[in-house]
Jmol script that loads the backbone (N, CA, C; Angstrom):
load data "model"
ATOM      1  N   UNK A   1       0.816  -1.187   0.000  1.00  0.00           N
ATOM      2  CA  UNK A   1       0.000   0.000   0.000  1.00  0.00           C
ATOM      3  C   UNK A   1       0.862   1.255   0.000  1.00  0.00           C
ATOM      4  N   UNK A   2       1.954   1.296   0.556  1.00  0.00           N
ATOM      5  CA  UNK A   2       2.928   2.227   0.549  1.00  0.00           C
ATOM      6  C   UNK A   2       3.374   3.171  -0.869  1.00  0.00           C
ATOM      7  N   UNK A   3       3.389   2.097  -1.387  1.00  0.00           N
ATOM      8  CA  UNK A   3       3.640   2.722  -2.664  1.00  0.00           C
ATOM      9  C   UNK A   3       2.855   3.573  -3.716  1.00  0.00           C
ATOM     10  N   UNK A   4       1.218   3.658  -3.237  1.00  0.00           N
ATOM     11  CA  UNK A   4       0.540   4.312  -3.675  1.00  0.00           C
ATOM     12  C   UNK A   4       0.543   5.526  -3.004  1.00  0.00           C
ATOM     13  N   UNK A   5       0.925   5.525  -1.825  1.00  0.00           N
ATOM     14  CA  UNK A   5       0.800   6.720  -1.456  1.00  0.00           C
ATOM     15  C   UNK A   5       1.861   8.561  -1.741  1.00  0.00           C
ATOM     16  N   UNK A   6       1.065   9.404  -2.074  1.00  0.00           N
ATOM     17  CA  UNK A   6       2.292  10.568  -2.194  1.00  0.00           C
ATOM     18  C   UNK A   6       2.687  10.653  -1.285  1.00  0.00           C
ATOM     19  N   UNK A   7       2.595  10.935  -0.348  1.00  0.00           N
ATOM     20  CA  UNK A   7       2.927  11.301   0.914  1.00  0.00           C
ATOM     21  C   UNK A   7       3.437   9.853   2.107  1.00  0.00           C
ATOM     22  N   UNK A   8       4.149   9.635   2.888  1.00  0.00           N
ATOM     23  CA  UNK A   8       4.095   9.098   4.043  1.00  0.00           C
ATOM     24  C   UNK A   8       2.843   9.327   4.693  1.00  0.00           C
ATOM     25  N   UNK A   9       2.103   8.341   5.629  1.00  0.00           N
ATOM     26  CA  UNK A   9       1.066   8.922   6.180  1.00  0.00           C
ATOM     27  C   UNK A   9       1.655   8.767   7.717  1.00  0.00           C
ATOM     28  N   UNK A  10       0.941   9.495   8.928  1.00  0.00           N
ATOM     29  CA  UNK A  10       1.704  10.174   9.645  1.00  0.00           C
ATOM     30  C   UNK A  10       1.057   8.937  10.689  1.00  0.00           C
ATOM     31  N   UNK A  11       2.242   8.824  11.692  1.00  0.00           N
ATOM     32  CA  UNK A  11       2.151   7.472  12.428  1.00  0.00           C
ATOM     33  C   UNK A  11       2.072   8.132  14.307  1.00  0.00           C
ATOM     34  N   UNK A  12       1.459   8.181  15.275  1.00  0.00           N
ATOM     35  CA  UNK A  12       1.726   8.706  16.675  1.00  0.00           C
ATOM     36  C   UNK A  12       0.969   7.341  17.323  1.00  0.00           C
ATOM     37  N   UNK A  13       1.786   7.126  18.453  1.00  0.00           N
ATOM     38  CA  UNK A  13       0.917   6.622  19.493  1.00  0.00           C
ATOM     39  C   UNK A  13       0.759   7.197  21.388  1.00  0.00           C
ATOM     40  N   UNK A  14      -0.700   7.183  21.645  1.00  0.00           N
ATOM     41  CA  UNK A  14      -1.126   8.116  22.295  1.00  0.00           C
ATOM     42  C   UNK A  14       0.000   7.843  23.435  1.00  0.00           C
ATOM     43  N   UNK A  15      -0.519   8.702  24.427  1.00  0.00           N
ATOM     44  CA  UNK A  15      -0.156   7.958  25.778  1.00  0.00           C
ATOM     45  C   UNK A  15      -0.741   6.918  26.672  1.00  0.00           C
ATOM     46  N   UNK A  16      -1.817   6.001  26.198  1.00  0.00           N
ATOM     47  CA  UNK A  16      -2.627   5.308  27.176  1.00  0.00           C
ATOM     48  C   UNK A  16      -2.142   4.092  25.755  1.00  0.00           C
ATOM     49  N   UNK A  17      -1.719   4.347  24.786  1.00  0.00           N
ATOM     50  CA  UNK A  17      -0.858   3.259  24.082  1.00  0.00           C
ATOM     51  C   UNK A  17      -1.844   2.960  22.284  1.00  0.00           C
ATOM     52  N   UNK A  18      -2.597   3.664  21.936  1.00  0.00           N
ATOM     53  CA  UNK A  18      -3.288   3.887  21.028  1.00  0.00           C
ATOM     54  C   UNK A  18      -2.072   3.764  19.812  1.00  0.00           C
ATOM     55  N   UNK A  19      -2.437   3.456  18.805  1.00  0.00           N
ATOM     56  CA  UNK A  19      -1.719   3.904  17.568  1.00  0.00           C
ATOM     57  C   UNK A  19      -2.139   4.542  16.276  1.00  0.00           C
ATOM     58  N   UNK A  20      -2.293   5.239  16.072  1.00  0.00           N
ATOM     59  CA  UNK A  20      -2.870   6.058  15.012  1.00  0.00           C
ATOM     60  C   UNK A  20      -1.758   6.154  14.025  1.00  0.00           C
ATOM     61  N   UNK A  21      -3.007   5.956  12.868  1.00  0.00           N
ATOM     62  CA  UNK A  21      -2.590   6.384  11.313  1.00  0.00           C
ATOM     63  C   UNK A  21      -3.377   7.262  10.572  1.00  0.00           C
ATOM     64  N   UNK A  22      -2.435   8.338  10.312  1.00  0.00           N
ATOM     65  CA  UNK A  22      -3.760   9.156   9.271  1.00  0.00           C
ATOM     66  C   UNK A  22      -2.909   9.585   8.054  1.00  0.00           C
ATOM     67  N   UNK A  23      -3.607   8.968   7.020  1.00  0.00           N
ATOM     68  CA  UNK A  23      -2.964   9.268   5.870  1.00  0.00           C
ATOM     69  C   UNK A  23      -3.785  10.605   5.486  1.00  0.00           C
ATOM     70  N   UNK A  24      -2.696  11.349   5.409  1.00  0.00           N
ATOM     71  CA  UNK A  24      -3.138  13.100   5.155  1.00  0.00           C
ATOM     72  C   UNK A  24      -3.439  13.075   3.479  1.00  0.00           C
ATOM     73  N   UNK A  25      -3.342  12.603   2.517  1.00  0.00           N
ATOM     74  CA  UNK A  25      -3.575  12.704   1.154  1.00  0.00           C
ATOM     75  C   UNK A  25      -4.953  11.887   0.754  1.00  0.00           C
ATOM     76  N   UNK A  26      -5.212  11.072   1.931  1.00  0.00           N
ATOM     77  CA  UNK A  26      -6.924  10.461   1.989  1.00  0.00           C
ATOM     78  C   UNK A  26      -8.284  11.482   2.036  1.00  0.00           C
ATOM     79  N   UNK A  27      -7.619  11.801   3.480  1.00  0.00           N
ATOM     80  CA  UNK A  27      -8.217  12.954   3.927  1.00  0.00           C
ATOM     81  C   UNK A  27      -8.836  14.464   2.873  1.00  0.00           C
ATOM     82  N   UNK A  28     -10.307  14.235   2.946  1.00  0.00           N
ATOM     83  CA  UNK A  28     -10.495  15.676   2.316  1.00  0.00           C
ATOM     84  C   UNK A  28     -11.651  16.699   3.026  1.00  0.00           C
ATOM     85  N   UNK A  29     -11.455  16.491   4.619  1.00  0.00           N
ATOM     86  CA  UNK A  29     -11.368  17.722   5.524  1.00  0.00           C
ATOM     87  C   UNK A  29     -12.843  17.635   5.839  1.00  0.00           C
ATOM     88  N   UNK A  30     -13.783  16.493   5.481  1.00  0.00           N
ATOM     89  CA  UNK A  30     -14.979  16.816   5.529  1.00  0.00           C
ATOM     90  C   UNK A  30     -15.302  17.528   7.931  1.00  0.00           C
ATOM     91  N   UNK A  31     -14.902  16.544   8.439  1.00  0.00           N
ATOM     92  CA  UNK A  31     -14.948  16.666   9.820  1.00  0.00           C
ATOM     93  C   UNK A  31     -15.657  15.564  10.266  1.00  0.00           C
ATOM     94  N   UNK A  32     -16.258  14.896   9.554  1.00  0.00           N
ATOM     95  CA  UNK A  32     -16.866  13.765  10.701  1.00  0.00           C
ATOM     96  C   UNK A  32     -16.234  13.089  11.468  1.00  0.00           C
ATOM     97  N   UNK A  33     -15.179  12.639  11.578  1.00  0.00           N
ATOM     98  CA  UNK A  33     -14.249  12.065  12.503  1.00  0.00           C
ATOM     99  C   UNK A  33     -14.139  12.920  13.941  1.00  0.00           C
ATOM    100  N   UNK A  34     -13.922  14.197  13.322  1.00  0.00           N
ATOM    101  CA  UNK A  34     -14.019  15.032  14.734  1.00  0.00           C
ATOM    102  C   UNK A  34     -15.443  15.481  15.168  1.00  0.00           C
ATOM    103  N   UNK A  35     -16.299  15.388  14.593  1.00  0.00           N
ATOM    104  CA  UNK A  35     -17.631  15.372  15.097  1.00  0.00           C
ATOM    105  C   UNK A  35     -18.313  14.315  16.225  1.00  0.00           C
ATOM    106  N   UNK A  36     -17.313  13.087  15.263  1.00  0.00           N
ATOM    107  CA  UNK A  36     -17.870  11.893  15.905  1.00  0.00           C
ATOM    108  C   UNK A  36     -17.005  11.538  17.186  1.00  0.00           C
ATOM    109  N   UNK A  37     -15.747  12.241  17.461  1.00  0.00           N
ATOM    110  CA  UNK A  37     -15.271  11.634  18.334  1.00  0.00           C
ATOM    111  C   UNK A  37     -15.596  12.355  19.868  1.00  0.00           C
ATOM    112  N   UNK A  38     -15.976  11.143  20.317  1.00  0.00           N
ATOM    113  CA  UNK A  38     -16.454  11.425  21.997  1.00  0.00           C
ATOM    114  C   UNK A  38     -15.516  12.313  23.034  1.00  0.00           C
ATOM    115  N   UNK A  39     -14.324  12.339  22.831  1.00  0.00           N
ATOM    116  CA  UNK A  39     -13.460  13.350  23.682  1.00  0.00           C
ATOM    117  C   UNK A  39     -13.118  14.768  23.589  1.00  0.00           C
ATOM    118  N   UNK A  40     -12.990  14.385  22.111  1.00  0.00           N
ATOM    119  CA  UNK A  40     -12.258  15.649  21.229  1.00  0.00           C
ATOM    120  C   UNK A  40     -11.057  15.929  21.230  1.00  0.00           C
ATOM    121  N   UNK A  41     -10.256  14.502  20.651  1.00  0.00           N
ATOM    122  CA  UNK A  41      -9.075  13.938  20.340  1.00  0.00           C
ATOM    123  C   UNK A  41      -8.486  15.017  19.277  1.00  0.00           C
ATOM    124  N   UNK A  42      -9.436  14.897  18.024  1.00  0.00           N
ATOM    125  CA  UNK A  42      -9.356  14.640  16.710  1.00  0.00           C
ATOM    126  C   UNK A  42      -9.820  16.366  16.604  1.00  0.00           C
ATOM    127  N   UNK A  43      -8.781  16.815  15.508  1.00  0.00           N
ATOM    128  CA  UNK A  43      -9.129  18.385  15.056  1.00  0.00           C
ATOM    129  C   UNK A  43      -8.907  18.704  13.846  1.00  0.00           C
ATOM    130  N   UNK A  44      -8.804  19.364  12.895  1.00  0.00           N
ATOM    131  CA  UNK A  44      -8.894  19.479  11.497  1.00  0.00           C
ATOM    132  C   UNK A  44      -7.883  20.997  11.731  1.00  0.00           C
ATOM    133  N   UNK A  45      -6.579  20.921  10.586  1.00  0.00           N
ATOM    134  CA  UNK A  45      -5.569  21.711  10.852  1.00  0.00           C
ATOM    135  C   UNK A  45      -5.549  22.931   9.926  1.00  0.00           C
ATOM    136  N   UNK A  46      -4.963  23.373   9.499  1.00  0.00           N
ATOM    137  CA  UNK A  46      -5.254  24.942   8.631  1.00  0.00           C
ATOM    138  C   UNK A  46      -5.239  24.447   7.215  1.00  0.00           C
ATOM    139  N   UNK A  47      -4.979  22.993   6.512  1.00  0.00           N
ATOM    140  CA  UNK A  47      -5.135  22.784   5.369  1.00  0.00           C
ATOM    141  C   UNK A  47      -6.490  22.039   5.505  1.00  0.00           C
ATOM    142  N   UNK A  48      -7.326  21.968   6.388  1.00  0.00           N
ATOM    143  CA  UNK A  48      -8.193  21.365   6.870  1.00  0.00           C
ATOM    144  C   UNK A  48      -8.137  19.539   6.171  1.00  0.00           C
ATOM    145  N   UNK A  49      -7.238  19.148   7.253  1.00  0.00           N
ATOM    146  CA  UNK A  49      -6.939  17.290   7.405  1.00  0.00           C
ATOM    147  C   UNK A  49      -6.845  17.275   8.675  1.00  0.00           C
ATOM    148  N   UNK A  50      -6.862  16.293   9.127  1.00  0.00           N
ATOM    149  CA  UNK A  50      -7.167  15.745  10.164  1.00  0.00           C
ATOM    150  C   UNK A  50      -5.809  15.284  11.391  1.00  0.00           C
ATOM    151  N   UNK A  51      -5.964  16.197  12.325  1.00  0.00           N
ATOM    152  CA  UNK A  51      -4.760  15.624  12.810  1.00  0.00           C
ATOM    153  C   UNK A  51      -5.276  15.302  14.071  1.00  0.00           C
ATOM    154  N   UNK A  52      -4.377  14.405  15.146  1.00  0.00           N
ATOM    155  CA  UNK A  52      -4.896  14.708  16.441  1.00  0.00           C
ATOM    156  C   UNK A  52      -3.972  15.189  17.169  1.00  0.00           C
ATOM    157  N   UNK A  53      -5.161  16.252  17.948  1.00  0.00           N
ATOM    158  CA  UNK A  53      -4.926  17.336  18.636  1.00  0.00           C
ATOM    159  C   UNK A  53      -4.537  17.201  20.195  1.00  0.00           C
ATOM    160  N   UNK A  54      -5.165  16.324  20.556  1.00  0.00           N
ATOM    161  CA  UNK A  54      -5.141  16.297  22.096  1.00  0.00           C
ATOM    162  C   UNK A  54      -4.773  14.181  22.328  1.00  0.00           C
ATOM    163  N   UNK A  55      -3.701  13.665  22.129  1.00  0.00           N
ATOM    164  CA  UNK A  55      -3.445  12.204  22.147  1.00  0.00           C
ATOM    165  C   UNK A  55      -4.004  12.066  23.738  1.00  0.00           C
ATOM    166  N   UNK A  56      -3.914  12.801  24.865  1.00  0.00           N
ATOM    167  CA  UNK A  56      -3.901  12.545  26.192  1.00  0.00           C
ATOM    168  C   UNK A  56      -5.581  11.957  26.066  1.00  0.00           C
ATOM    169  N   UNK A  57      -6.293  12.432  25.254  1.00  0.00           N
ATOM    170  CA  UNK A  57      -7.581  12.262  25.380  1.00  0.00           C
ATOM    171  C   UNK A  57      -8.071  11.157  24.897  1.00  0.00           C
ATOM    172  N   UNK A  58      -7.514  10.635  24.099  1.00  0.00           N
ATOM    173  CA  UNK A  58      -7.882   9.585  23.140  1.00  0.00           C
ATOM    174  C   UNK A  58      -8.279   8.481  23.908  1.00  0.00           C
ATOM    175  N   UNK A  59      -9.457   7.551  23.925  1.00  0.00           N
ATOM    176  CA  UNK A  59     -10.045   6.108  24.537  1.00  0.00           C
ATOM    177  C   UNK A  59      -9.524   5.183  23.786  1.00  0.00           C
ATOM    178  N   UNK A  60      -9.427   4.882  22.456  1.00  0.00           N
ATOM    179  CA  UNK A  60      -8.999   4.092  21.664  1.00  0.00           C
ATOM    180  C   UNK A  60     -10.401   3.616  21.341  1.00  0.00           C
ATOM    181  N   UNK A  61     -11.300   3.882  20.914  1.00  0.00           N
ATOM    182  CA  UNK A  61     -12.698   3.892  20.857  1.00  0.00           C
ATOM    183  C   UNK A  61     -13.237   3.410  19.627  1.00  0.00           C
ATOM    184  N   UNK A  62     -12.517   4.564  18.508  1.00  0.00           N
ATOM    185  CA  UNK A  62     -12.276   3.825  16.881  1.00  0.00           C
ATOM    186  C   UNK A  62     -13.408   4.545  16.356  1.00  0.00           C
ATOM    187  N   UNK A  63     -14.082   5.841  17.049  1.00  0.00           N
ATOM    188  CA  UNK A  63     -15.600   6.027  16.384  1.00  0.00           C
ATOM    189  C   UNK A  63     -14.746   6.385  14.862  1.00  0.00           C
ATOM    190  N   UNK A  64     -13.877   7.407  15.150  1.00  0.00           N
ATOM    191  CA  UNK A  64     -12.790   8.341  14.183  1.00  0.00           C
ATOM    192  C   UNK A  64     -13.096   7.333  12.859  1.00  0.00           C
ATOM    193  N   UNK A  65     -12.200   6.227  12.796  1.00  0.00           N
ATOM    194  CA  UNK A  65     -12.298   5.403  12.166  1.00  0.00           C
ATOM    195  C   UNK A  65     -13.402   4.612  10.961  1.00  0.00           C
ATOM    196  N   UNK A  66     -14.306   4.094  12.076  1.00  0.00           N
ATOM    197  CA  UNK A  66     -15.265   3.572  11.692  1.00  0.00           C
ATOM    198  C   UNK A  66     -16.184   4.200  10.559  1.00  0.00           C
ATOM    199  N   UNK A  67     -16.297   5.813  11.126  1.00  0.00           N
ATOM    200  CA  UNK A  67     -16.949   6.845  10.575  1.00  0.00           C
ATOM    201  C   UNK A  67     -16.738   7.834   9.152  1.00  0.00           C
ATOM    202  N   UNK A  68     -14.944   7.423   8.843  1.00  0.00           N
ATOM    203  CA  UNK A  68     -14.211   8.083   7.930  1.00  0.00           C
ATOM    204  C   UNK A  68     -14.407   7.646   6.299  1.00  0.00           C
ATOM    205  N   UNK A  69     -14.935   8.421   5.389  1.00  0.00           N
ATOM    206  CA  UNK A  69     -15.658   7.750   4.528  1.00  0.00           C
ATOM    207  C   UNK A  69     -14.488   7.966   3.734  1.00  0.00           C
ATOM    208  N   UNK A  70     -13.311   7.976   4.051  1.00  0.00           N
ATOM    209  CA  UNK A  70     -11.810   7.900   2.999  1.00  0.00           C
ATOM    210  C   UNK A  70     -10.900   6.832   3.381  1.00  0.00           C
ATOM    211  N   UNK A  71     -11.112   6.131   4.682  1.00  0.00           N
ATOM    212  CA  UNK A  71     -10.278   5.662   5.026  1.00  0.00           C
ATOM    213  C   UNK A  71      -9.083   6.135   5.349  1.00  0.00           C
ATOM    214  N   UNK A  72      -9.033   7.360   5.824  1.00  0.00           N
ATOM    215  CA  UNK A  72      -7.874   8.282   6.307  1.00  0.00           C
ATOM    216  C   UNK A  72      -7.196   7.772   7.406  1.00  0.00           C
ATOM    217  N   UNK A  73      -8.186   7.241   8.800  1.00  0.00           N
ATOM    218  CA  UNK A  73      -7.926   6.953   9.666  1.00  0.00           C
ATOM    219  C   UNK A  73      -7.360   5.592  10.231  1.00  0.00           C
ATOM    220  N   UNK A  74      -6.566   5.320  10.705  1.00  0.00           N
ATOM    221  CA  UNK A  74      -6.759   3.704  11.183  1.00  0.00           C
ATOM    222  C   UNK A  74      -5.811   3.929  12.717  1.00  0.00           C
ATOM    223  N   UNK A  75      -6.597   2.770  13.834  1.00  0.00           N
ATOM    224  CA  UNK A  75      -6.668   3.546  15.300  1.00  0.00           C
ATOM    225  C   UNK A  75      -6.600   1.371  15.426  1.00  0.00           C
ATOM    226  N   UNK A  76      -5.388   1.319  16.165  1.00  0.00           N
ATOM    227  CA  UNK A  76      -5.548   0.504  16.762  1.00  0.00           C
ATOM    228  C   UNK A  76      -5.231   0.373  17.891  1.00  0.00           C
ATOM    229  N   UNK A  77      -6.326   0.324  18.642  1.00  0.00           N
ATOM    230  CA  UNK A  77      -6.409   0.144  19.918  1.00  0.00           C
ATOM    231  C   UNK A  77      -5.484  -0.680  21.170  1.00  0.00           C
ATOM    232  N   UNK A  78      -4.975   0.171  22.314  1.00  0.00           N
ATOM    233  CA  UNK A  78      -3.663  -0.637  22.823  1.00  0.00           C
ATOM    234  C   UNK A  78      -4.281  -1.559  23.746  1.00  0.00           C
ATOM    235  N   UNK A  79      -3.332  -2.401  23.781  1.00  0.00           N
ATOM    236  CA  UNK A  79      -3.372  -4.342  23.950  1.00  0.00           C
ATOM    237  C   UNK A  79      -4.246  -4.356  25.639  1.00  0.00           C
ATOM    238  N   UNK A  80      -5.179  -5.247  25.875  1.00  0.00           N
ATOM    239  CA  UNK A  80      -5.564  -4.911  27.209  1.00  0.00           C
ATOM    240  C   UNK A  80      -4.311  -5.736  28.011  1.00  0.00           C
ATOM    241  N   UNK A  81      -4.223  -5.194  29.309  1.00  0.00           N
ATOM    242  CA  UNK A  81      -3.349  -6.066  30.004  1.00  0.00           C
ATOM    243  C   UNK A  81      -4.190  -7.024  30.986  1.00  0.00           C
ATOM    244  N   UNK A  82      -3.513  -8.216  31.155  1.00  0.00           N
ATOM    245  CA  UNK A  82      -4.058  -9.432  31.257  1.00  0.00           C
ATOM    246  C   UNK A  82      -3.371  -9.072  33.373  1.00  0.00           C
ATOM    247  N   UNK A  83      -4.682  -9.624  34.291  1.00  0.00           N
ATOM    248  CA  UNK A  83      -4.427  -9.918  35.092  1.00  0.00           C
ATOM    249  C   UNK A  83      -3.501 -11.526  35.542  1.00  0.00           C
ATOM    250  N   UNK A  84      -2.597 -11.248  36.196  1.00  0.00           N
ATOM    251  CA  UNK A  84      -1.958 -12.905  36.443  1.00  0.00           C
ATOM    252  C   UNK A  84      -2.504 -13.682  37.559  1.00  0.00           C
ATOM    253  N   UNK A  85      -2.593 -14.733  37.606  1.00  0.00           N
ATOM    254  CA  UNK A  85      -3.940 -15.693  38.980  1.00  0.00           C
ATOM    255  C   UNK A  85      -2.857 -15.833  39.359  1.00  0.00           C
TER     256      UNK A  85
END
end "model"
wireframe off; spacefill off
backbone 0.3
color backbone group
């Protein structure tokens, strides 16, 4: 898939361990991602794409995702940790 892309698409992971991908050349600024997201992670930047704004906030929730009718987004959610008996 790499190779289609112009751009690198831009890679962060939150602090509660989230990993986000947003390919910025997908993206064409509509906002539902940030509409849809429950915290208000997700903000739309002066070329209006999608970046996130606030990682501290992020649930790993995936509305962003689910909701993105470009496939801009991809949010995978960090690993639960397993209690030991």
């Amino acid at each position: 898939m790499k190779k289609f892309l112009l751009a690198p698409a831009t890679e962060e992971t939150t602090p509660a361990g989230h990993r986000f991908t947003i390919i910025r050349h997908f993206c064409k600024g509509c906002g539902i991602c940030v509409a849809f997201c429950p915290t208000g992670a997700l903000g739309l930047d002066d070329r209006f794409k999608v970046v996130l704004l606030h990682p501290e906030k992020c649930i790993g929730c995936r509305m962003c995702q689910l909701r993105c009718p470009d496939l801009a987004i991809h949010v995978e959610p960090a690993p639960k940790k397993r209690k030991d008996s």
